[in-house]
Backbone as CSV, one residue per row, in Angstrom:
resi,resn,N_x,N_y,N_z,CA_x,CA_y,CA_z,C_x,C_y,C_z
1,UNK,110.338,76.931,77.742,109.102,77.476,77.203,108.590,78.523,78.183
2,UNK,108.752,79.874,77.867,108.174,80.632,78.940,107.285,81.581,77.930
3,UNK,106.411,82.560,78.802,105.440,83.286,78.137,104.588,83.421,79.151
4,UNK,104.180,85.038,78.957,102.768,85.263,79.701,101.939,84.730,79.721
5,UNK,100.616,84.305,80.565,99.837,83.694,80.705,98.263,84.452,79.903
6,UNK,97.959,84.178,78.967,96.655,84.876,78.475,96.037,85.095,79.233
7,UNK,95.206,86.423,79.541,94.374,86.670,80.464,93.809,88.435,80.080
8,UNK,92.135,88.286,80.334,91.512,89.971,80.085,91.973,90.686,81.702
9,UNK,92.556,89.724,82.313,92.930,90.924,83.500,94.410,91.676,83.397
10,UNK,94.482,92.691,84.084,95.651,93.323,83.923,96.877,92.746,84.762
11,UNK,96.504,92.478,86.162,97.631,91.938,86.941,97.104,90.818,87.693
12,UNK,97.938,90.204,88.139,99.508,90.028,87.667,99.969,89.606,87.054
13,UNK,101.695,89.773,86.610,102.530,89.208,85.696,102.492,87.853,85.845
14,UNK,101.726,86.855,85.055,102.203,85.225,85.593,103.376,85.149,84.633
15,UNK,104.179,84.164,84.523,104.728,83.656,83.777,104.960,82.355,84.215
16,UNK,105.247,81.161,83.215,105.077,79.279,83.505,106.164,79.155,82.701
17,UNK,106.577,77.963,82.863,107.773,77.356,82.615,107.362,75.803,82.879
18,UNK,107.570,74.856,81.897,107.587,73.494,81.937,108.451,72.988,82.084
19,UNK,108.893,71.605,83.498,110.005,71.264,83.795,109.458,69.876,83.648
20,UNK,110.631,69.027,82.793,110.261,67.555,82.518,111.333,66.711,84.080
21,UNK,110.637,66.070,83.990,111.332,65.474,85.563,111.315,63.436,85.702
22,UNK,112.481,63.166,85.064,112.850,61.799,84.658,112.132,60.891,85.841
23,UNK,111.710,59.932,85.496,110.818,58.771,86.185,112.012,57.872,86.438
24,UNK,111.932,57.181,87.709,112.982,56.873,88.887,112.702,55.113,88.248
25,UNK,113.489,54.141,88.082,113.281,52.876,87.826,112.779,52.267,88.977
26,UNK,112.737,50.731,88.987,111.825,50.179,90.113,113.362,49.946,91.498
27,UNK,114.665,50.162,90.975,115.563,49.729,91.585,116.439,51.056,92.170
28,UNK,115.251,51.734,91.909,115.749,53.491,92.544,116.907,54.583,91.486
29,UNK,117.125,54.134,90.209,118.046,54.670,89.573,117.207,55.583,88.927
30,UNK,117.965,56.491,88.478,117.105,57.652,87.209,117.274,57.215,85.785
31,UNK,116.234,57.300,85.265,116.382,57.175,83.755,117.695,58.019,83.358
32,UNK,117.468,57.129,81.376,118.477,58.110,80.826,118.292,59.573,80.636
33,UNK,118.881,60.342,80.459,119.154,61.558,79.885,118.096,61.755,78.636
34,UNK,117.396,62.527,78.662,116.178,62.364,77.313,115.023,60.868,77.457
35,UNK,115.148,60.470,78.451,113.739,59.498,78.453,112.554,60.013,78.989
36,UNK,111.912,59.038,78.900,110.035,59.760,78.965,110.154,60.118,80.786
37,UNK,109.331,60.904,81.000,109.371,61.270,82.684,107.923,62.345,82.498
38,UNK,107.758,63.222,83.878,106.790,64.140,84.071,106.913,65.326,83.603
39,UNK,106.162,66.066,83.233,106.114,67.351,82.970,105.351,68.021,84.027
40,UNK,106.197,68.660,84.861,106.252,69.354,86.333,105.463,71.121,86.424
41,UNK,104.246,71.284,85.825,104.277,73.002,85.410,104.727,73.934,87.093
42,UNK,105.348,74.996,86.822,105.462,75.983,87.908,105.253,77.301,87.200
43,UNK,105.209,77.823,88.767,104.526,79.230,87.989,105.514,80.270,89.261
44,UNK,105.366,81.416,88.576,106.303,82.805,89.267,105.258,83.971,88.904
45,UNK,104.798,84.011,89.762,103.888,85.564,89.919,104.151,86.785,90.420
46,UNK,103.734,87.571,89.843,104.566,89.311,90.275,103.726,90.082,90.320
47,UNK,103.658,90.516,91.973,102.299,91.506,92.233,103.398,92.771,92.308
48,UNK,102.809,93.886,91.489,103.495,94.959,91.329,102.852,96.234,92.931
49,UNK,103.990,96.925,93.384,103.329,97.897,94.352,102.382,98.547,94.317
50,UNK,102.043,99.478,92.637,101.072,100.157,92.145,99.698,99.341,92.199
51,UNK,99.837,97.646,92.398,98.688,96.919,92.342,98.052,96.660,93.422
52,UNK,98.676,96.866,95.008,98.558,96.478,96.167,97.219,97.594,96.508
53,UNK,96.316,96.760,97.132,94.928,97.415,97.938,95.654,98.898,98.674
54,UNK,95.149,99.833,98.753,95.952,101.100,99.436,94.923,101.930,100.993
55,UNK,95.305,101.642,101.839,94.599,102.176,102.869,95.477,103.618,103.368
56,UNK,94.923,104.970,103.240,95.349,106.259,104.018,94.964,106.577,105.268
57,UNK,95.351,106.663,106.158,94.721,107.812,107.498,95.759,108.606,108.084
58,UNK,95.410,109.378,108.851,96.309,110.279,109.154,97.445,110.233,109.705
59,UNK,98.507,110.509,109.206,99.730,110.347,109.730,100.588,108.577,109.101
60,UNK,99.546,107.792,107.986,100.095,106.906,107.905,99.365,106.376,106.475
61,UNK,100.349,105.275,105.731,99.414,105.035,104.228,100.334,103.829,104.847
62,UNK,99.201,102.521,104.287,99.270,101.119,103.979,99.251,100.580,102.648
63,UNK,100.225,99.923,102.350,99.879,98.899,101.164,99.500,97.085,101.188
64,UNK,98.432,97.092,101.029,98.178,95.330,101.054,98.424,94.426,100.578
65,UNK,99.150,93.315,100.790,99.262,92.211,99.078,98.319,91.643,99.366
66,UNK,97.533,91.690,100.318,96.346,90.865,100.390,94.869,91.071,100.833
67,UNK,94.047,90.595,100.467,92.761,90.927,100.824,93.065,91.568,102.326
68,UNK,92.229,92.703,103.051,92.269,93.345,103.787,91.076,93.804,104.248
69,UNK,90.727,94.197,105.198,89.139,94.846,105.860,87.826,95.376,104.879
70,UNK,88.126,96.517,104.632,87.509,96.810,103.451,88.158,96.484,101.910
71,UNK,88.760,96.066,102.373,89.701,95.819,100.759,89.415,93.665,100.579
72,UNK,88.624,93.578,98.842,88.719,92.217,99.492,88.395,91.786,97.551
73,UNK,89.505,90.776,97.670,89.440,89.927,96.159,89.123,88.792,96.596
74,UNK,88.532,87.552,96.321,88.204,86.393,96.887,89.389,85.603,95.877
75,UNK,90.463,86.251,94.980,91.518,85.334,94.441,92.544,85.862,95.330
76,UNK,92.789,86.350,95.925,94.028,86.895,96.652,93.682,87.565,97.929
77,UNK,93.553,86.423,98.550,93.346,85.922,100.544,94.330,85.382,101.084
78,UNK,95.627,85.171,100.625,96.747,84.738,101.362,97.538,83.482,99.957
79,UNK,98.744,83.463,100.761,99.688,82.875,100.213,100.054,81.413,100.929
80,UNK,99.638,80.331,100.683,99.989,79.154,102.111,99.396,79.698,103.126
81,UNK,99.689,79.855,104.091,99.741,80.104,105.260,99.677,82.200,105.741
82,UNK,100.496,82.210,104.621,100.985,83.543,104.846,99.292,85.029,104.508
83,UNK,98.577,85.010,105.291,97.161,85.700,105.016,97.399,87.227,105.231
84,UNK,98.186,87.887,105.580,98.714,89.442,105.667,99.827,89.902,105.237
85,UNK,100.133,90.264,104.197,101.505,91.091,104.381,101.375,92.560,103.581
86,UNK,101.733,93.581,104.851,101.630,94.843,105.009,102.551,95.802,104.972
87,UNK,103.062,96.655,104.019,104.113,97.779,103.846,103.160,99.118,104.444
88,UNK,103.933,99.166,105.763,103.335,100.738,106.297,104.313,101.909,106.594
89,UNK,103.966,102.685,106.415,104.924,103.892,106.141,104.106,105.131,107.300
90,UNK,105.031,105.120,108.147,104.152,106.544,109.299,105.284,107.797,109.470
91,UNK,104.398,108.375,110.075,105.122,109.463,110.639,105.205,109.617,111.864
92,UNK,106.194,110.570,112.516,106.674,109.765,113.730,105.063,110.176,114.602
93,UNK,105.116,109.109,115.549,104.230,108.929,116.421,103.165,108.517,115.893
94,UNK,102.796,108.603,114.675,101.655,107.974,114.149,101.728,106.564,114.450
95,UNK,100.696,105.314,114.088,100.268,103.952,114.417,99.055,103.882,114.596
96,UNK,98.760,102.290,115.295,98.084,101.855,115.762,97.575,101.478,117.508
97,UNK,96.754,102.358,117.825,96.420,102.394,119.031,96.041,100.825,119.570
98,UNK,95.313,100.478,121.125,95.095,99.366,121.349,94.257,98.219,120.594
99,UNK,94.475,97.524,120.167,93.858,96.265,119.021,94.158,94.767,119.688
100,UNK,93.083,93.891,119.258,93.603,92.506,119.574,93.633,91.779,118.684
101,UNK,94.409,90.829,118.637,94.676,89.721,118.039,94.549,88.273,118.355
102,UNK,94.068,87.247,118.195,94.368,85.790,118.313,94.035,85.179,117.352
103,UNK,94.590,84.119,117.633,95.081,82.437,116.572,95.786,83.334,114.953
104,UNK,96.877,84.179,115.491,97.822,83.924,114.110,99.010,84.940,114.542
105,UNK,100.356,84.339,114.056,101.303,85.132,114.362,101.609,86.345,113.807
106,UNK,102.276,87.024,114.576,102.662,88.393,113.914,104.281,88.785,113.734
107,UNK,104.847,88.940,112.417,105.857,89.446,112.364,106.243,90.750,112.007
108,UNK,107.015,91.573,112.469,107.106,92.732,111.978,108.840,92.885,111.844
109,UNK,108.751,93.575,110.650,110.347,93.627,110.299,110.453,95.164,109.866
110,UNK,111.258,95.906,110.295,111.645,97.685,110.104,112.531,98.267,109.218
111,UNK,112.167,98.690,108.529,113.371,98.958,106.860,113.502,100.790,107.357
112,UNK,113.133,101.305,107.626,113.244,102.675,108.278,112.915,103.464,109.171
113,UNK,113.360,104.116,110.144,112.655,104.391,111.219,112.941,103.326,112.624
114,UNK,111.692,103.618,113.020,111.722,102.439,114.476,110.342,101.994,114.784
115,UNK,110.191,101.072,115.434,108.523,101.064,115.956,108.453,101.038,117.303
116,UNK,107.775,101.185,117.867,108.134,101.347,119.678,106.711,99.922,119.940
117,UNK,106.484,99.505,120.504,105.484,98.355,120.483,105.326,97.599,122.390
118,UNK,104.128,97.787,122.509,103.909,97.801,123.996,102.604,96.297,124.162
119,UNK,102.351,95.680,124.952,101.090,94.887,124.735,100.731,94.656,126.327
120,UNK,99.443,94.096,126.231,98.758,93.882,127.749,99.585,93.089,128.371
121,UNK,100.110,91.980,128.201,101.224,91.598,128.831,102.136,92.338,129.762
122,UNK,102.870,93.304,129.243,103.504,93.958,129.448,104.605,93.920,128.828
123,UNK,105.051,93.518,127.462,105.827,93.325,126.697,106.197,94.120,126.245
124,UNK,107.554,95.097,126.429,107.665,96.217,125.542,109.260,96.454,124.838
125,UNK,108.980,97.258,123.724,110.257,97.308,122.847,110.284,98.350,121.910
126,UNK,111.683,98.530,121.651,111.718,99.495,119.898,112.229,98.294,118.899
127,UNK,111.592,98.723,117.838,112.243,97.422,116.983,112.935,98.271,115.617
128,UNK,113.902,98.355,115.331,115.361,98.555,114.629,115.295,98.161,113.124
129,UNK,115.461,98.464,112.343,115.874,97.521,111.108,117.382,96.632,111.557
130,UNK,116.552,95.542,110.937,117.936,94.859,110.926,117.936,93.529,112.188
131,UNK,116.151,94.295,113.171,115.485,93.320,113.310,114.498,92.589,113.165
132,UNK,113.842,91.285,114.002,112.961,90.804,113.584,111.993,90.988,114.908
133,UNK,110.776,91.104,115.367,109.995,90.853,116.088,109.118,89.988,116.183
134,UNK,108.453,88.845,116.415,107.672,87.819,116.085,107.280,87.799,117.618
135,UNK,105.237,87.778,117.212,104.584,87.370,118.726,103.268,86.926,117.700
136,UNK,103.142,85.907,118.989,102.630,84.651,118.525,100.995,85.433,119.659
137,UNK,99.506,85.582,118.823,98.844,86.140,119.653,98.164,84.773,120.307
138,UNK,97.957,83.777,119.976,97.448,82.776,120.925,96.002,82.774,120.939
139,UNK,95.687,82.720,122.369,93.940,82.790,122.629,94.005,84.100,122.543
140,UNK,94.524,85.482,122.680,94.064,86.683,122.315,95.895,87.423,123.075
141,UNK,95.611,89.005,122.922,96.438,89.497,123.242,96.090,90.811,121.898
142,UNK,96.034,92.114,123.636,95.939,93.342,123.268,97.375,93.757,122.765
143,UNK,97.599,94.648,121.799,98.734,95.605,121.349,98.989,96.711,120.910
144,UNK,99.777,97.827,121.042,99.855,98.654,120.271,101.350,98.892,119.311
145,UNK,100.838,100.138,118.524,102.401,100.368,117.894,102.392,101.558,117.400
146,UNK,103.655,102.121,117.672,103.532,103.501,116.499,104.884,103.606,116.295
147,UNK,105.074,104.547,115.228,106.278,105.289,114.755,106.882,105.858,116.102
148,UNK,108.304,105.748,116.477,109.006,106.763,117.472,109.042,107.723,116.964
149,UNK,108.940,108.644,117.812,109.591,110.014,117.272,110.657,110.115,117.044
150,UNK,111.262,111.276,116.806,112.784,111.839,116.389,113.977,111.094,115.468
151,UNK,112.993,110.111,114.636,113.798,109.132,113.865,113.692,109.571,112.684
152,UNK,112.317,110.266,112.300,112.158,110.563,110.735,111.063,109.764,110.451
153,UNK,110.624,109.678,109.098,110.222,109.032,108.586,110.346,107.180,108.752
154,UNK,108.922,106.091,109.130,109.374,105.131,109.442,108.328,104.304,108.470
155,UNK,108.838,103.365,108.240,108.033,101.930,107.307,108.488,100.559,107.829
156,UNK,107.754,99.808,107.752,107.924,98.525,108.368,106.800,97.448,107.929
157,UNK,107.320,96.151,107.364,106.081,95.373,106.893,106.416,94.235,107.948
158,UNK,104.854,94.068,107.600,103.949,93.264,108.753,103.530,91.770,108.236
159,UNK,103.570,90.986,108.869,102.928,89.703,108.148,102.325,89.425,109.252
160,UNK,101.182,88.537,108.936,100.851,87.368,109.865,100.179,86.272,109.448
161,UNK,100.514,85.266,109.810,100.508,83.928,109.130,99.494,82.323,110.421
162,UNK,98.860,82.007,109.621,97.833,80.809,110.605,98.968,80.132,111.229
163,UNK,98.740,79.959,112.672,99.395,79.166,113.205,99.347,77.502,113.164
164,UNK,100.227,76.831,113.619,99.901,75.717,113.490,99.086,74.888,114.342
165,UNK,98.944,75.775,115.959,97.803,75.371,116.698,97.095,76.325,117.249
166,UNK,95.661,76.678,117.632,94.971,77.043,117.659,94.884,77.396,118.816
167,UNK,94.481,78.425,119.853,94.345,78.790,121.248,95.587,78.845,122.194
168,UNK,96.573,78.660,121.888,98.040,78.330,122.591,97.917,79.474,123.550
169,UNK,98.650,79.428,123.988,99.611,80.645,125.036,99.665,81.779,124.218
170,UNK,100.228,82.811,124.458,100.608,83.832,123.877,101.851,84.115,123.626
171,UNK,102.865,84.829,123.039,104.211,84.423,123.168,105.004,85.895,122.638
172,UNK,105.884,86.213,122.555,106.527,87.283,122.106,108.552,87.069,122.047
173,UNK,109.102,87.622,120.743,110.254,87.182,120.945,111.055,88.212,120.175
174,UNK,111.866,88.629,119.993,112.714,89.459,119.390,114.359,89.183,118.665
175,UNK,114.485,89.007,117.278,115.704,88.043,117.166,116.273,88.557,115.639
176,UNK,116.726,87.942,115.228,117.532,87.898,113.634,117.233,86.522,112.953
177,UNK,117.259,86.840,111.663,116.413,85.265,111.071,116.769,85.032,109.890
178,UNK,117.183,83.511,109.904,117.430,82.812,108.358,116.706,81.672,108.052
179,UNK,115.875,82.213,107.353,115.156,81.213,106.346,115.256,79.777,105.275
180,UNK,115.196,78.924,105.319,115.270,78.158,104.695,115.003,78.161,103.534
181,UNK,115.334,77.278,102.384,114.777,77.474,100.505,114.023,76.235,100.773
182,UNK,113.038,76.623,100.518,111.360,75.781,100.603,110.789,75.883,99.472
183,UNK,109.977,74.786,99.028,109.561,75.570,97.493,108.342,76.422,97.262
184,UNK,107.590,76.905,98.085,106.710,78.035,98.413,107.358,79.009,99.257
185,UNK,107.766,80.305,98.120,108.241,81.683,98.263,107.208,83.144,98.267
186,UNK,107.750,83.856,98.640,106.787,84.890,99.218,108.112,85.736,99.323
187,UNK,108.501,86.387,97.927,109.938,87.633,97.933,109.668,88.952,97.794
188,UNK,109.667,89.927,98.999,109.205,90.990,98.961,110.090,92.071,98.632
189,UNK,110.671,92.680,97.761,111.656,93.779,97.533,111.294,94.989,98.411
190,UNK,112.214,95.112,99.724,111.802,96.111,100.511,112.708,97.595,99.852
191,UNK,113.969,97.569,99.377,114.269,98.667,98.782,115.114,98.042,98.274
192,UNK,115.452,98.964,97.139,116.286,99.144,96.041,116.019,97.677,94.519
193,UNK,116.310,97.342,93.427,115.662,96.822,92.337,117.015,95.973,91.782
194,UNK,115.859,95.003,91.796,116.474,94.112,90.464,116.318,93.800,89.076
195,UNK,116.956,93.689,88.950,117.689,94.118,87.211,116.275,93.144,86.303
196,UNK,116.657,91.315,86.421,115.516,91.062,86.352,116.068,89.592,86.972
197,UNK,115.269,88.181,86.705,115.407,87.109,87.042,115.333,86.199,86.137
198,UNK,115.580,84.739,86.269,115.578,83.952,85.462,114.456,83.714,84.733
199,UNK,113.287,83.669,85.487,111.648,83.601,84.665,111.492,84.720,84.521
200,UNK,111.441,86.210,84.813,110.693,87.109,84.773,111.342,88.519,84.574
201,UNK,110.614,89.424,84.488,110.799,90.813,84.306,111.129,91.878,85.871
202,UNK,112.057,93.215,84.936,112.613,93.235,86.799,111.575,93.965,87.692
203,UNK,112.100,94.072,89.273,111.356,94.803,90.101,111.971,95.544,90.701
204,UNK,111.094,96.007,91.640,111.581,97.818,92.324,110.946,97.392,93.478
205,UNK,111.169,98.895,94.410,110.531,98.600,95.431,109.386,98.455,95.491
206,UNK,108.987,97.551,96.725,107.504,97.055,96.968,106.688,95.914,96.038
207,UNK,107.353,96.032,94.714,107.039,94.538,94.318,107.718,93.101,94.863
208,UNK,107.063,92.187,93.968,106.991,90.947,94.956,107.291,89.730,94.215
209,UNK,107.557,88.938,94.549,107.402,87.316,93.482,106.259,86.714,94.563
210,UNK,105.994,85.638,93.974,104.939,84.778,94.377,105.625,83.349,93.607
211,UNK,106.516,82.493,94.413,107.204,81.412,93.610,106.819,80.250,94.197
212,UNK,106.120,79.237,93.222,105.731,77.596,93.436,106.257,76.807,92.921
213,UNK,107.266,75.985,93.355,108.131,74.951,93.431,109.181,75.275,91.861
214,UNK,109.822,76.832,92.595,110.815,76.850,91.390,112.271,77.530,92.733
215,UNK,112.484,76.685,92.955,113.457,76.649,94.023,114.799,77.683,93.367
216,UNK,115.882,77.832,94.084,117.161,78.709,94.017,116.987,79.347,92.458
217,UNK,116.061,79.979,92.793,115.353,81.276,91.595,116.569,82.206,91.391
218,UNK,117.699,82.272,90.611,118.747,83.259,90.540,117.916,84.629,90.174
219,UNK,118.659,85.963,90.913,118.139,87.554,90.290,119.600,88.223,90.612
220,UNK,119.226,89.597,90.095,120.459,90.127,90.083,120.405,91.430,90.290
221,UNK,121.063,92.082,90.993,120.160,93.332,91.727,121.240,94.637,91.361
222,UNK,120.288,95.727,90.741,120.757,96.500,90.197,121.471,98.146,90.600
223,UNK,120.967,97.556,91.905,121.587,98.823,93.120,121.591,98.026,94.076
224,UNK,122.490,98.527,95.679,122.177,97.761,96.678,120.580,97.355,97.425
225,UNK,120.477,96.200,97.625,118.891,95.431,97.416,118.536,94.843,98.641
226,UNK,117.415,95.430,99.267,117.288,94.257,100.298,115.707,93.297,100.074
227,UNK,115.909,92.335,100.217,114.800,91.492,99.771,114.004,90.994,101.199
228,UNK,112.938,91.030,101.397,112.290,90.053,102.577,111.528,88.932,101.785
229,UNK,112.190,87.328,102.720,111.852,86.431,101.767,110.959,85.856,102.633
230,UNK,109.912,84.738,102.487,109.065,84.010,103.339,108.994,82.352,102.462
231,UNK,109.595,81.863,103.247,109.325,80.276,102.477,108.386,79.107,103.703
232,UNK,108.390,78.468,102.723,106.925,77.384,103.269,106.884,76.183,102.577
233,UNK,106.693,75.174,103.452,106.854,74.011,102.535,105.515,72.989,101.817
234,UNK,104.559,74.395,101.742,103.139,74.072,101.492,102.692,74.979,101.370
């Protein structure tokens, strides 16, 4: 049973699906095949790029999936855990000058270009596509970042997500990363499109799924595709 979700708003795409889910006997076995059990609802949401909050300044344009500074929906403040995620696109040397951060991590992942990234610590780096950067701001911690030069054109999305404890240390790390299938998803199409998926209609770049407990979600991608995924088990 699938179908859009009635609604006078325009976005997003919901679409639901009812999953019946057999009731376990007292001796741990599963019912038969067709007996009475739960009806499990899940849902698959699709925030389109054209829908994302849009911040310009010079030398650089942001897209938000989520409530943001001046930008603010009180239905869409984060995902689980996940309260930022940011597609930024600069030019070289453009960024973000000195800023602080504490109590939530920061990931940044590079689909073009480079980011050069320095902090009070003294922590410094270029970060690559193809890597991952993750710093954990703690009780606080100054940073900056910008586009390198002589690379071209650079984009790179940003997340940052509540930590699990509050005031820690500060931390910084640089690595490659595989994710687990959790049933709270967060699938960001960083370039190129898929055709479509099992619940839903297809996407392009910069759109997104938003998936609750609909686990190994098959898609099928209609040029070469790279996806950034975020799972959570809550």
């Amino acid at each position: 049973m699938l179908g859009p979700r009635p609604s006078s708003v325009a976005a997003p795409s919901i679409w639901y699906a009812a999953v019946l889910v057999p009731k376990v006997k007292p001796e741990g076995s599963w019912g038969k095949s067709g007996a009475t059990g739960t009806m499990m609802p899940v849902a698959v949401e699709i925030f389109r790029s054209s829908e994302r909050f849009t911040t310009r300044d010079e030398g650089r344009l942001t897209r938000h999936s989520f409530s943001f500074g001046t930008h603010y929906d009180p239905e869409n403040v984060g995902f689980g855990p996940l309260v930022c995620h940011d597609d930024h696109r600069l030019r070289g040397g453009a960024g973000f000058e000195d800023h602080s951060h504490a109590d939530v991590e920061i990931v940044t992942w590079v689909i073009d270009g480079a980011v050069e990234h320095a902090d009070a610590a003294g922590n410094t780096g270029v970060i690559r596509p193809g890597t991952v950067q993750v710093q954990s701001a703690g009780a606080g911690i100054v940073h900056r970042e910008a586009a390198a030069t002589g690379v071209g054109p650079t984009r790179f999305v940003q997340a940052w997500l509540t930590p699990d404890q509050r005031g820690a240390e500060p931390a910084y790390d640089t690595a490659f990363v595989t994710l687990p299938d959790e049933p709270r998803q967060h699938v960001f199409v960083t370039r190129g499109a898929l055709v479509r998926s099992s619940l839903a209609e297809p996407l392009s770049d910069g759109d997104a799924f938003r998936i609750t407990d609909q686990p190994r979600l098959e898609v099928t991608a209609a040029v070469p595709t790279e996806l950034l995924v975020w799972t959570f088990t809550s």
